[in-house]
Structure formats: C-alpha cells, structure tokens
C-alpha positions in Angstrom: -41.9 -28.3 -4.9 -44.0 -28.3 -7.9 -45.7 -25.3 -9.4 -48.7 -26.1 -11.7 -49.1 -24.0 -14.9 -51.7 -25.0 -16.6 -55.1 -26.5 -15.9 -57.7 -27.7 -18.4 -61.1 -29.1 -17.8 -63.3 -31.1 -19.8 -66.4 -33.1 -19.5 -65.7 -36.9 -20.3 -67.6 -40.0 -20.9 -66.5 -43.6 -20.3 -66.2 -44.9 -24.1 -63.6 -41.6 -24.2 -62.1 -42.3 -21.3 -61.3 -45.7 -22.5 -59.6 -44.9 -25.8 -57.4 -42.5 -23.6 -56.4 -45.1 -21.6 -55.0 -47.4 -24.4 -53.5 -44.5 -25.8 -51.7 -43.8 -22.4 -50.9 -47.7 -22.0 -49.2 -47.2 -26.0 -49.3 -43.5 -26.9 -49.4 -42.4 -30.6 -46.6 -40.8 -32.1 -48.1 -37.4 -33.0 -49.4 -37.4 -29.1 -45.8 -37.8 -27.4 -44.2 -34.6 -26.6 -41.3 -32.8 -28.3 -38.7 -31.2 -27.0 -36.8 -27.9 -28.3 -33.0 -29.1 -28.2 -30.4 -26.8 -27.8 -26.8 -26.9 -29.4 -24.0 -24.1 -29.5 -23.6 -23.1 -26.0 -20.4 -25.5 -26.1 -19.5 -28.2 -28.2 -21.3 -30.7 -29.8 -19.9 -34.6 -29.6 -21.7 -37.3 -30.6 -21.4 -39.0 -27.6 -24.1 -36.2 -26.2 -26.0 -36.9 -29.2 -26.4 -40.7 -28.0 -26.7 -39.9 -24.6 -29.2 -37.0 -25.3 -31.8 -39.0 -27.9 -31.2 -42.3 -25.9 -32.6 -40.3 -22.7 -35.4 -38.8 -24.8 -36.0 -41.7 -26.5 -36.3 -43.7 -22.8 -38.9 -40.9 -21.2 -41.1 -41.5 -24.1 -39.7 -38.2 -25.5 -41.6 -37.9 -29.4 -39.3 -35.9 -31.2 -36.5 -33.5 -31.4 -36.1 -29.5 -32.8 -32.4 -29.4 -33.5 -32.3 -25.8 -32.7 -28.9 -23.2 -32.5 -30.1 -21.4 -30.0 -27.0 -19.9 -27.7 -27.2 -17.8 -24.1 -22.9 -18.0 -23.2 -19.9 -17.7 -24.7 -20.4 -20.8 -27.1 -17.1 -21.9 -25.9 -15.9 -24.8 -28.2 -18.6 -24.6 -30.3 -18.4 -24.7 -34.4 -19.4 -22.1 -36.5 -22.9 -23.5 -38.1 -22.7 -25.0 -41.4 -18.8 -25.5 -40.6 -17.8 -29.0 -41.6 -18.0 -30.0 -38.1 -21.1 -28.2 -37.8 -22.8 -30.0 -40.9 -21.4 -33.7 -39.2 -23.2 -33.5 -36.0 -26.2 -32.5 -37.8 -26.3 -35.1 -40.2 -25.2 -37.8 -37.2 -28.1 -36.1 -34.8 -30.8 -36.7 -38.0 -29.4 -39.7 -38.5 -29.6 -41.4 -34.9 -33.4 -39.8 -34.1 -34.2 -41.9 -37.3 -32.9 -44.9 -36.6 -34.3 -44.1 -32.8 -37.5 -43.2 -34.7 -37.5 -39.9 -33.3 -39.5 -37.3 -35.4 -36.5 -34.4 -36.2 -37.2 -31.0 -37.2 -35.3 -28.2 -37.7 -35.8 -24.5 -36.2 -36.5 -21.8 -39.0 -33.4 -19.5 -37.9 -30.0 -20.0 -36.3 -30.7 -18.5 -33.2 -34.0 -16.6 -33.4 -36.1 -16.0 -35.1 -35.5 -15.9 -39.0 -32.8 -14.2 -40.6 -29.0 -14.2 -41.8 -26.1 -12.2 -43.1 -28.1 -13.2 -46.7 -30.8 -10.8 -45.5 -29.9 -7.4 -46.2 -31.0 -4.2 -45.2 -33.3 -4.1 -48.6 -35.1 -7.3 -47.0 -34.9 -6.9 -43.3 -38.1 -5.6 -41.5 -39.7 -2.1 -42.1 -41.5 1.3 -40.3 -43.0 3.9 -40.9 -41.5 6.9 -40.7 -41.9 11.0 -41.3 -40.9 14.1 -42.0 -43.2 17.0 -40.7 -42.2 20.4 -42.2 -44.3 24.0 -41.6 -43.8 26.4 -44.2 -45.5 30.4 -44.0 -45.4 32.8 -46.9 -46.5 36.2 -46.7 -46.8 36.8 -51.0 -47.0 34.0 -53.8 -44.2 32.2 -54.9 -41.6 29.5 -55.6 -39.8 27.7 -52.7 -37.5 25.0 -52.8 -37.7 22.9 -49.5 -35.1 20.5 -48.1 -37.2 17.2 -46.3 -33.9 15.2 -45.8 -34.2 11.6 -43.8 -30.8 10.5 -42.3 -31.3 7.1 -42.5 -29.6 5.8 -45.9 -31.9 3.4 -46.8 -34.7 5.6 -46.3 -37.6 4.9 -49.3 -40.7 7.2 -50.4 -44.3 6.4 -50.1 -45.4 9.9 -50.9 -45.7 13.5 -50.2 -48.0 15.4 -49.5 -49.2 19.1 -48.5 -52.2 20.4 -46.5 -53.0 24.3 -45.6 -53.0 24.9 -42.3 -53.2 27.9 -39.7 -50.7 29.4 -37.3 -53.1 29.3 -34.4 -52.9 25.2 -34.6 -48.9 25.2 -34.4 -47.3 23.1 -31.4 -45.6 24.8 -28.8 -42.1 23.2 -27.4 -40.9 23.4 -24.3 -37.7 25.3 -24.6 -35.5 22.3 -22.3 -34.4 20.0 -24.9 -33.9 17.1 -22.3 -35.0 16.8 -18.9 -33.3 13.7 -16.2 -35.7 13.8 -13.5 -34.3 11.5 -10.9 -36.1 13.0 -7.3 -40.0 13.1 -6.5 -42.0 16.2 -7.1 -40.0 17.4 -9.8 -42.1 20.1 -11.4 -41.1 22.1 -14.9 -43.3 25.1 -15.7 -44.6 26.4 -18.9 -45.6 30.0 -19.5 -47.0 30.6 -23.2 -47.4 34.2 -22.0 -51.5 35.0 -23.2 -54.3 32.2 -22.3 -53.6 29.3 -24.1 -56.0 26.8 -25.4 -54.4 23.1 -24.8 -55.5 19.7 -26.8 -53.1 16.8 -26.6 -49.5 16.1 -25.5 -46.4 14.3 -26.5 -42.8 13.4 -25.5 -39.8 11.0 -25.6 -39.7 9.3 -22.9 -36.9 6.7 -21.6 -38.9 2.9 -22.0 -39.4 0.9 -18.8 -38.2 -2.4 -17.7 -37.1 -5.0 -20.2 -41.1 -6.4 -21.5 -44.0 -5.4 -20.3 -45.6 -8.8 -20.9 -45.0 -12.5 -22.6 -46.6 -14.7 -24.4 -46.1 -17.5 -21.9 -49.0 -18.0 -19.7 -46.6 -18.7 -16.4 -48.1 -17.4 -13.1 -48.0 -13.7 -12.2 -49.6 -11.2 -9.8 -53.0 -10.9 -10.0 -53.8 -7.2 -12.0 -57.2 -5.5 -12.1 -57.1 -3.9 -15.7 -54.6 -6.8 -17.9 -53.2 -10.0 -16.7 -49.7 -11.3 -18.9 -46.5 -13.1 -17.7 -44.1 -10.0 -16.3 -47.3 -7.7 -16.7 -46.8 -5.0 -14.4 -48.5 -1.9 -13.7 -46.7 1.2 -14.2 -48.0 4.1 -12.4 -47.9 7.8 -14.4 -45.0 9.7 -14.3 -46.7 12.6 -13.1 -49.8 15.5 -14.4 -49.7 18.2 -17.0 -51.6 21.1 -14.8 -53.0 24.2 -15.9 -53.9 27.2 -14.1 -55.5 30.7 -14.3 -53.6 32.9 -11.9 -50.1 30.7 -11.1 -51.5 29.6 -7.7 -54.3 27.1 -8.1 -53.7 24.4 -10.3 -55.8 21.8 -11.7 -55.0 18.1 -13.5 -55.4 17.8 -17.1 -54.3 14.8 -17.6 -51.7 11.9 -16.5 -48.0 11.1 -18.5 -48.4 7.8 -19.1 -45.0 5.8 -19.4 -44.0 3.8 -22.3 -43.7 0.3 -22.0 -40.0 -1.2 -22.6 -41.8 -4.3 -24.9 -39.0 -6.4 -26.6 -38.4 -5.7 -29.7 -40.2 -2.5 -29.9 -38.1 0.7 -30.1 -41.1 3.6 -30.1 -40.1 5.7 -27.3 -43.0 8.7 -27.8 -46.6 9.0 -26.1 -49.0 11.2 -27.6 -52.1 12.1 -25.2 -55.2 13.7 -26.3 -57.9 15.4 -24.2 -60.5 17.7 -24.1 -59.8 21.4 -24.6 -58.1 23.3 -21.5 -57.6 26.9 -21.1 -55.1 28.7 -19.2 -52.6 31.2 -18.5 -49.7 28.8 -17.1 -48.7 24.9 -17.5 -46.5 22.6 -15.3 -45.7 19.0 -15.6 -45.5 17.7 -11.9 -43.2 14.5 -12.1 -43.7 12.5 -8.4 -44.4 8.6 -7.6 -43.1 7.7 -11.0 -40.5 4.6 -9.4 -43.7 2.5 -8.8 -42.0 1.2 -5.5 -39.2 -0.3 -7.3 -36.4 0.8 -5.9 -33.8 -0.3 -9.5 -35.9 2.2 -11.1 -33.6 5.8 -10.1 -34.2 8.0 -12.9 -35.7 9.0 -16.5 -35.0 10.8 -19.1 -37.8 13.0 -20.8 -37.7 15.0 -24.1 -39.4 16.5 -27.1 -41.9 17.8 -24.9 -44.8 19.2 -26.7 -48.1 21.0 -25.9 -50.4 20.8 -28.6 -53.0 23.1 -29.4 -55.3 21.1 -31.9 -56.7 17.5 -31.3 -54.5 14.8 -32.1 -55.0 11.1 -32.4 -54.3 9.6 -29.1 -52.0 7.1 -28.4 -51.0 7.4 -32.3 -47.8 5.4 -32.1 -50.0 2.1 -31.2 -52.7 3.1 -33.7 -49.6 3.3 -36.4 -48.3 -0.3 -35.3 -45.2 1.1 -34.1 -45.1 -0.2 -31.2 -47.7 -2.5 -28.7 -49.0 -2.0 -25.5 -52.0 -2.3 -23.2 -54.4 0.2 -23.9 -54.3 3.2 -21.5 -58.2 4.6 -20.1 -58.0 8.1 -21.7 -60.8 10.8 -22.4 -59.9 11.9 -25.8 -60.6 15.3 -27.3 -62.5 16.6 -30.3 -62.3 17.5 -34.0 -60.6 21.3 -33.2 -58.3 21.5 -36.2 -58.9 19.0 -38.3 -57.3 18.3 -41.8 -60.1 17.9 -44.9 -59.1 15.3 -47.1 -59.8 16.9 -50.1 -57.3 19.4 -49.1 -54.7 17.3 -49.0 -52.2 17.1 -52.6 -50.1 14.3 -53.2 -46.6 16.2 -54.6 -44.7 12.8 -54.9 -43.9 13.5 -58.7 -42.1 16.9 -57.1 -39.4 15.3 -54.7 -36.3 14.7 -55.9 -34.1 11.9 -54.5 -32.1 14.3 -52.2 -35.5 15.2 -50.7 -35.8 18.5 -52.1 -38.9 19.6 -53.5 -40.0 23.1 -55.4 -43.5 24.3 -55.3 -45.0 27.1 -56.9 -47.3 28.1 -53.6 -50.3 30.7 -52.5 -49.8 32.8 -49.2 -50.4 31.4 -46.5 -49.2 28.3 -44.1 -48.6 25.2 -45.5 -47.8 21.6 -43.9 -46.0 19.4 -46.1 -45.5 15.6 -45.0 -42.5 13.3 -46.5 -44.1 10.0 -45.8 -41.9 6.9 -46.2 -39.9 4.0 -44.6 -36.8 2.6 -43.5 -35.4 -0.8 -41.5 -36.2 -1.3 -38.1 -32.6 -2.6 -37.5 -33.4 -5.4 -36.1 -31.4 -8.6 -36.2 -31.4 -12.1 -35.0 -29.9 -12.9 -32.0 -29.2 -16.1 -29.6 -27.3 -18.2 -32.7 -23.5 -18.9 -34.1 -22.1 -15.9 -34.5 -21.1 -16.5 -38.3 -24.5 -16.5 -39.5 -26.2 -13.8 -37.1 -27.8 -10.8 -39.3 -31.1 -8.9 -40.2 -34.6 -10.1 -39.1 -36.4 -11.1 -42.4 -39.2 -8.6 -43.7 -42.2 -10.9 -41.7 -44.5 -9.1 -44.6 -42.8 -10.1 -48.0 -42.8 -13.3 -49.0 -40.1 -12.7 -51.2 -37.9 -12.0 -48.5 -38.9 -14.9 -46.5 -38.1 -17.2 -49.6 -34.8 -15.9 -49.1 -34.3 -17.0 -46.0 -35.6 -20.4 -46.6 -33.5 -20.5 -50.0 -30.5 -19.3 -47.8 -31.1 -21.8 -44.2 -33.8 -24.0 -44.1 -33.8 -25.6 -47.5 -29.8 -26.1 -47.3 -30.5 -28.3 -44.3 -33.2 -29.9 -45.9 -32.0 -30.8 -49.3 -28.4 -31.9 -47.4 -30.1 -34.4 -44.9 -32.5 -35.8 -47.4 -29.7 -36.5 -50.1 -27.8 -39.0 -47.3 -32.2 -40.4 -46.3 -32.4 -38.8 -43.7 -36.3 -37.2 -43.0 -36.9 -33.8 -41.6 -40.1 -33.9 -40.4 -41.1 -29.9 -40.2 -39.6 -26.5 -39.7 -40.4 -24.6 -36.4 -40.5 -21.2 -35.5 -39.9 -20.0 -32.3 -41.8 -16.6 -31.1 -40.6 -13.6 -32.7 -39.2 -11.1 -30.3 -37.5 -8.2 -33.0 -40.4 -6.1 -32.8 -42.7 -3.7 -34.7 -43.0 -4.1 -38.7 -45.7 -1.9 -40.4 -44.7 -1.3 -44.2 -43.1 -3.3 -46.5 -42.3 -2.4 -50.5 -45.7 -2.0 -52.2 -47.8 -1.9 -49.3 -49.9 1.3 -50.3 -51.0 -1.2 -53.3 -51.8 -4.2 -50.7 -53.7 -1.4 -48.7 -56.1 -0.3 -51.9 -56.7 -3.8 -52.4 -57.8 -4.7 -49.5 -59.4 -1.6 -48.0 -60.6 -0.5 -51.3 -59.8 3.2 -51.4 -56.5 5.0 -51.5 -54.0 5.5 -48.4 -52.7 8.9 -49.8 -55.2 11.7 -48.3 -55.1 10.4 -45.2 -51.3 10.5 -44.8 -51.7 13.7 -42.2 -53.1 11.0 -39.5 -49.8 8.8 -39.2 -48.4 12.1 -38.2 -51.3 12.3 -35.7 -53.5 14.7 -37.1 -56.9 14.6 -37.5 -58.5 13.8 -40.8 -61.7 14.7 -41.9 -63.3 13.1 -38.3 -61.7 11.7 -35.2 -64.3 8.8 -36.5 -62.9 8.7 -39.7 -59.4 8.9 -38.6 -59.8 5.9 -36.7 -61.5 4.1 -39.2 -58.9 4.3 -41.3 -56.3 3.4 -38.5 -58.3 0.5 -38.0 -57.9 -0.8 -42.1 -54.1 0.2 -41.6 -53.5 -2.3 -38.7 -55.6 -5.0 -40.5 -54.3 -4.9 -43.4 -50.3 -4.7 -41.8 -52.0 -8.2 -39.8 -53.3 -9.9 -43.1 -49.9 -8.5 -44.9 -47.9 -10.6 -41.8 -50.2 -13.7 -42.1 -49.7 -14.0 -46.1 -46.2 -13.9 -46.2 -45.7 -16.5 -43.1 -48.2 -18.7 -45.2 -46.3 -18.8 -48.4 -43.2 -19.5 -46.2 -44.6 -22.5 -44.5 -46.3 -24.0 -48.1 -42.5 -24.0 -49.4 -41.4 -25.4 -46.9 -43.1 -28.8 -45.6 -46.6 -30.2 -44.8 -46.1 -30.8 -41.4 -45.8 -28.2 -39.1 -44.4 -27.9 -35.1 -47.2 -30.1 -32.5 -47.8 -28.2 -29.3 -46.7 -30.9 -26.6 -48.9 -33.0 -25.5 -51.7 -31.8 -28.9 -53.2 -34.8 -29.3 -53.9 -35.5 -25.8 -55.6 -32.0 -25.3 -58.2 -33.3 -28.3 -59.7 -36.1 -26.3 -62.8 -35.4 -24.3 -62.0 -37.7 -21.6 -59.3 -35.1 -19.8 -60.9 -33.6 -17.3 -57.4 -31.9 -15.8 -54.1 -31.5 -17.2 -51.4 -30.5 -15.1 -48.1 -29.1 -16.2 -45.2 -28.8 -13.8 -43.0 -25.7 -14.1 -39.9 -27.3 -16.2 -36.3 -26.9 -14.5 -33.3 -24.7 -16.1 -31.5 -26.6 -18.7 -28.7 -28.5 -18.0 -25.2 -28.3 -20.3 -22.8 -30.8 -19.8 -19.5 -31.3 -22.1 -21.8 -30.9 -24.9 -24.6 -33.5 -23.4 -27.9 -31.1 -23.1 -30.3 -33.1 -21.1 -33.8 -32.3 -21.8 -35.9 -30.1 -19.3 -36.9 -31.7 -16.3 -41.7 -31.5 -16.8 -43.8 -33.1 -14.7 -47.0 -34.2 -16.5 -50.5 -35.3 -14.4 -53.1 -36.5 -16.2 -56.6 -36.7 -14.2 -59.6 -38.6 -15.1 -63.1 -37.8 -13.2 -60.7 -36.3 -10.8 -58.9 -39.1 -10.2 -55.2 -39.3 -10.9 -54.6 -41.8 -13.7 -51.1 -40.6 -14.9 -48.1 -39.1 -13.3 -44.5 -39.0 -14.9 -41.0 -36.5 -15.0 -39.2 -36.7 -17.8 
C-alpha cells in the first residue's frame, strides 16, 4: 500500500509542460534526486560500494551524502578516519566520480556537528541564574556567597534591585511530589488571605518530542498540527478558596513538553490576581488516555505573589514549545530599571561579592552561562563529542578545521570532487548565549541588556509591555546570532550547498501534482546499504505522466 506525503499544485501551460517533458525524457543533473547514504552500522566493503552506486546510479539516483550516521552496535565497523576508514572513503568518492555521481559529505560524524576537538569552551551555551534575597534591619557590609556548581560556569553580570518582603515567593514545604493515581490533591495553607499572581514548578517532561520537522501525516489537531504533535491535557488546577469548602479554578498546570534536545523542565504561569485563605493543586486526567504514561514527578512548587512573565522559559529561548492560551496578569510588583545596579566589578571569581548596603530588602541576581552538555550522537564512537556553539563562528571553524576540511583537502589531493557539505537537522537543543553576546545584543538592539537582567529571572521590568519587548530583541537577536555563524560556516566551506530531492522539478510551472510515497526502512546487508525504497508520481493537467520506485 502506498501512503502519499506530499501534494503540490501548480497552474501549468503547454510551452511548460513541454520543457518538463524533455527534462523527464533526459533529466538534468541538479534535478535527479539524492540520496543520504549511510555507513557504520557494519562494515564497509567495496563490493557494497559497487553494488550500492551501481544501483543508484541505474534508478537514475543523482548523487550521494556519504554520511556516518549509526542506529546498532556498528559491529565490524572501523573507527572513522582509521586507515580502513579513510580507504573506503576515498574508493566511494572515487567510484561516484567515475559513475558521475555528485558526492558530498555530511558536516558531522553522526549528527549534527561536533567532535572530541570541541570542548566544553566551544560547545553550545544557556543562560543560567542565581537569585539570592538578602534583608538588613541597620546599614552595613555583607559579604554574600552566589556560587554556581557547574565548573565552567562564566559571568555576564550582576546585579541588585530593592525589593519588598510582601512580593517574596512562597514554597510549598514538599520538596518532591510522584503523583501516580487520579484526583491527587496537595493543599496549601499560607495561614492569613493571600494574594496570588503566577506559578511555577519542575515538572517530569512528556513523551520523547512533541513535534518534527517532517511533514509526515498525523492526527488532525484543532490548535497546532506537526508530525508526533500531540495534545497534552493539564495536569490538573491550582484552586483557591475563602472558607476550605468551596473552591474555585485559578488556573490550569500546563505540562512541559519532552522536545528533543531541550532539557528545561520548569513552567511558570501567570494570571490575574486571586485572593484567598487556602490553595490546592488538584492533579486528575493528567495520563491523556495513554495508558504508558503511569506517573510524574512534580517539584519546586512555587506560589508567587507578584506578576511574573509567563511562560518565561520559552520567552528566554530555553526551551520551545507550542504556545499555551493563557490570561496573563498585571504590573503588581514590578522592578524599575533605573533601580537596577550592575555590581559585576564586585564579584570575585569564587562568587562572593561585598557590598556596603542601606536597610532594607535587597535582590541580587548572578547572571551568566554555562554548556548545555550536549553532544553528538548516531556516529563512530571514536570521534563522538560536544555539539559545536551553533552561535560562534569561531567554534564552527573548528569543527570544519577539525572534520570537514580533512575530508575535503584528502579527497581532492588524489582528484577526487566533493561537491558540497550537508547538514542534517539539529536535534541537541536549546542555545541562547554565546561569549560576547551582551555586545552582539547592543549592536543589534541598540541599548544595553544589563537593567533588564531581573526579567530572565521572570520578573517584571519597568512594564509587562516593556518586558516583552525586550524578550522579543533577546530571541531575535539569539536567531540572527545562529544565522551568522551557520553563514560564515557554509562560505568556508564550498559554493554548493545540499538540493532538496526532486528541487529543480518543484521550480517548473508545468507540475500540477507531485506525489511522494512514504519511503521503506533501510536495508543493511554485509555492508551493502541499498537506498530507500520512494515512489515518485508526477501529474500533468491531472493526468499521470510519470510513475517510478527507486
């Protein structure tokens, strides 16, 4: 049975349609599709090199990505850039040339681009925090400890606000909660009336993504459509109530979404002010239906009694997701800019800092970053490492210096052409900060990211307007920072870049349909990987003109 995946209509005349049909009849190379192809899952012989391009090369197959890309045990397989590893390589290169074969090269062993030559220094970066609350009753000196545990952890700056008791957090005294049985409720009595502004907690991630980038069928969604999009339901309602008895919603816990890559496990919910004399979160329905889904684990819950931004892990670019409908609160609380003083020139490198300060309560961020930890996966073993920092282009001439160009500058020494590097999609996750980035920022956004630390720790600044203003510029400038660096790592690299399959053919007016077949699993052999079984229909004023499987 064949499952069609894509469909693409286009008006056509008849001069069109007659220059597709020559180029049907005697397709152009730049039109014939390319195929990713797949060594290290076992070994690689040369007599699965012949049979491999030979079969390409008879289906009309364009070109080849010779791509270590590995889902077993690798059993047999060399290590990559081995001896053995470097003579099928150069014998692969060789035959698509003399098979005239277009052969490029992926960017990464395994995906997506990095190596043991990428250390933590120039793997990928996040923001991070340290949030301390300090009250005096006289003026003085204090010395203050802001420790980060992670050892690579770097300094953007720190800063300190004024602030009022009445605006503190108040924590739920259970550290970590399982609940794994429906119509779990936890109560929460702050013992006086209690006004209520936003939420947060720790919450165990679900499934393994929320959504792809491949545009394969799914189930049809009201709010978001994505391949492996599902709906998760709340976990349950924060309640509030006068007397204990009659209780009424707040607001709903929203889950966090398990999106590859992305390791930010908090929610933070604003909404408009509540008032009451006792809290409950009622946990119920949270499995969705699926019946794999037993239990979760909830923590760091927090009731907060000041607006904060909402959904403020997104807004930071920490992690993804589908936006959530939400009724957000107010301004209650806010932090002025001009109050905020940058200390930096006080920390020392231990993280201690000593401040002569005025009675009163004081917030003191220490704003900075550190790796995300995330490393390449799917490739030889030997050279599997750190993701490369996707915003520094001095880290991604590294990894070109390091891979790529080896490859390059060893096949073209014995004439051998590479025609491109490819990429494939890049599944390690979040980045948001790389080494000078609060100077990339005041270039680009034209005004200093300093007093508005506070809001990557969810406050408000000046406005909830303002605040999210400025969020906005952050994100944008994170995208342009990602889109620079990729750039100068393509221009060192070579003109020509990977061709969707089947580009040129998608160009041509005359198409009216294109039809796409679902391809088959790959099939490994004693080191003979055939290429994925696609069926490809090409209609013309609705009448099939073009049907082959390769």
């Amino acid at each position: 049975m064949k499952h069609i995946i894509a469909l693409i209509c286009i008006s056509v005349g008849n001069a069109g349609a007659d220059i597709l049909w020559k180029e049907l009849i005697a397709p152009l190379d730049e039109s014939r599709t390319k195929l990713w192809w797949f060594h290290g899952e076992t070994e690689t012989t040369k007599e699965g090199i012949d049979a491999d391009l030979k079969a390409f090369k008879d289906k009309g197959i364009g070109g080849v990505v010779f791509y270590d890309q590995i889902h077993g045990n690798a059993a047999g397989a060399s290590e990559s850039m081995s001896a053995d590893w470097w003579e099928m390589l150069k014998y692969a290169a060789t035959k698509a040339n003399e098979l005239g074969l277009s052969f490029e090269v992926a960017a990464s062993n395994g995906y997506v681009a990095g190596g043991p030559w990428i250390t933590p220094e120039f793997s990928m970066k996040k923001t991070v925090f340290i949030d301390t609350l300090i009250t005096i009753d006289d003026s003085q000196t204090v010395r203050i400890n802001l420790p980060h545990p992670n050892k690579h952890f770097k300094d953007i700056a720190t800063v300190i606000f004024p602030d009022s008791e009445e605006y503190q957090p108040l924590k739920l005294p259970v550290s970590n909660l399982k609940i794994s049985t429906n119509d779990t409720i936890v109560y929460f009595n702050p013992g006086q009336e209690t006004e209520l502004n936003g939420l947060s907690y720790t919450i165990t991630p679900r499934g393994k993504g929320s959504t792809g980038s491949m545009n394969i069928p799914g189930k049809p969604q009201t709010r978001y459509f994505g391949a492996k999009y599902i709906e998760y339901p709340p976990i349950g309602q924060l309640e509030y109530s006068m007397d204990g008895k009659s209780w009424l919603k707040v607001t709903d816990m929203i889950p966090v979404e398990n999106n590859i890559g992305h390791k930010s496990r908090t929610r933070s919910i604003s909404f408009p002010t509540v008032s009451g004399k006792y809290f409950r979160l009622r946990f119920h329905d949270w499995s969705g239906g699926d019946p794999d889904y037993k239990f979760f684990n909830i923590s760091d819950i927090t009731m907060h009694r000041r607006d904060i931004v909402n959904n403020i892990e997104v807004k930071t670019g920490l992690r993804t997701e589908v936006t959530y409908p939400s009724i957000e609160g107010g301004d209650k609380g806010v932090v002025k800019s001009e109050s905020v003083r940058n200390i930096s020139d006080h920390i020392n490198a231990d993280g201690a800092v000593s401040l002569h300060l005025e009675k009163g309560t004081w917030h003191i961020i220490r704003f900075g970053y550190v790796p995300t930890g995330a490393k390449t996966k799917h490739g030889r073993k030997n050279l599997l490492g750190f993701e490369t920092d996707v915003m520094s282009a001095k880290a991604a001439n590294i990894h070109y210096d390091n891979y790529f160009k080896v490859i390059l500058d060893t096949l073209q020494q014995i004439g051998c052409k590479v025609n491109g590097m490819c990429m494939d999609s890049h599944e390690a996750g979040i980045q948001n900060w790389t080494d000078g980035f609060e100077d990339v920022f005041r270039q680009l956004c034209g005004y200093n990211l300093h007093p508005w630390i506070p809001a990557f720790a969810g406050y408000i600044v000046d406005s909830r307007k303002d605040t999210e203003n400025v969020l906005y510029d952050f994100r944008r400038s994170v995208s342009l920072s990602h889109g620079i660096s990729m750039g100068l790592l393509r221009s060192v690299a070579l003109p020509t870049v990977w061709t969707i399959p089947l580009r040129a053919c998608l160009t041509y007016s005359p198409i009216t349909s294109l039809h796409v077949a679902k391809p088959q699993n790959h099939r490994v052999s004693s080191g003979h990987i055939r290429p994925m079984a696609t069926t490809i229909v090409l209609t013309l004023h609705q009448q099939p003109i073009f049907t082959d499987t390769t």
